[in-house]
C-alpha positions as CSV (number, residue, x, y, z in Angstrom):
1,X,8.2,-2.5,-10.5
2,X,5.6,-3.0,-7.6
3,X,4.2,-0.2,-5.5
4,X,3.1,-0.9,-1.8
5,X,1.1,1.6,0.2
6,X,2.4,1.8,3.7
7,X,0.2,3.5,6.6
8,X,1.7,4.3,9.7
9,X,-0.9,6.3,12.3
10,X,1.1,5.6,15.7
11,X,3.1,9.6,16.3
12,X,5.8,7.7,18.1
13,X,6.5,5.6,15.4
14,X,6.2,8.5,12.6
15,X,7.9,10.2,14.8
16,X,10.9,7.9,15.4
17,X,11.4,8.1,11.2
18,X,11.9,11.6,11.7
19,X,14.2,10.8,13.9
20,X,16.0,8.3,12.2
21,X,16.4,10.4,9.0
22,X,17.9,13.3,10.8
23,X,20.6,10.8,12.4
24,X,21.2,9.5,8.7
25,X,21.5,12.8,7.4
26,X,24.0,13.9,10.1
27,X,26.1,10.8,9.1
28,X,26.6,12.4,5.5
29,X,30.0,14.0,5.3
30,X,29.5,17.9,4.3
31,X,32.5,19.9,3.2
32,X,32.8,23.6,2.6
33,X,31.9,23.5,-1.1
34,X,29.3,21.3,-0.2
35,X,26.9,21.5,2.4
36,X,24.7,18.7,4.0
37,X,22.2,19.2,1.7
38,X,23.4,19.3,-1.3
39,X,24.9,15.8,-0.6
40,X,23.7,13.2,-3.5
41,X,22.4,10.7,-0.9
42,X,20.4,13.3,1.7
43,X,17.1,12.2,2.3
44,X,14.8,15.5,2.5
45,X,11.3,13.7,3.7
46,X,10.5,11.2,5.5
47,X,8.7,9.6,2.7
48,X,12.6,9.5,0.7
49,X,13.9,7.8,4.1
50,X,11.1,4.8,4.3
51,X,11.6,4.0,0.5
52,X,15.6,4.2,1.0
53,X,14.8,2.0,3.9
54,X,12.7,-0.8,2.6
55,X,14.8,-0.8,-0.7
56,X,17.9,-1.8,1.4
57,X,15.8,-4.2,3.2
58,X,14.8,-5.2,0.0
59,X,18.1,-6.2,-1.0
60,X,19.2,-7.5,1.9
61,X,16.3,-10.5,1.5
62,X,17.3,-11.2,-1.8
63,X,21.2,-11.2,-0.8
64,X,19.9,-13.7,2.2
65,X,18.0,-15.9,0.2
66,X,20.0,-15.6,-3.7
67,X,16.8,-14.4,-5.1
């Protein structure tokens, strides 16, 4: 396992993660016994949304290149 630090200072661009988060949220399906929330794959900061971010990037580069 490797740890990067990330530091974003720009308030559009932390702002736009926000952003992007809520729309990802919204995508998960709720139901009646289960709310939003409680979904296994909502992302409740914005920190849990960059990681789940750059870990599908992640994969995707060593899909692209059979790594």
């Amino acid at each position: 396992m490797t740890t990067f630090t990330l530091t974003i200072t720009n308030a559009s661009h932390l702002a736009g993660i926000t952003v992007a988060r809520a729309a990802y949220n919204a995508a998960l399906p709720a139901t009646d016994e289960q709310p939003v929330e409680q979904h296994p794959d909502y992302l409740a900061t914005d920190e849990a949304y960059v990681q789940y971010v750059m870990s599908r990037a992640a994969e995707s580069y060593a899909r692209q290149y059979g790594t």
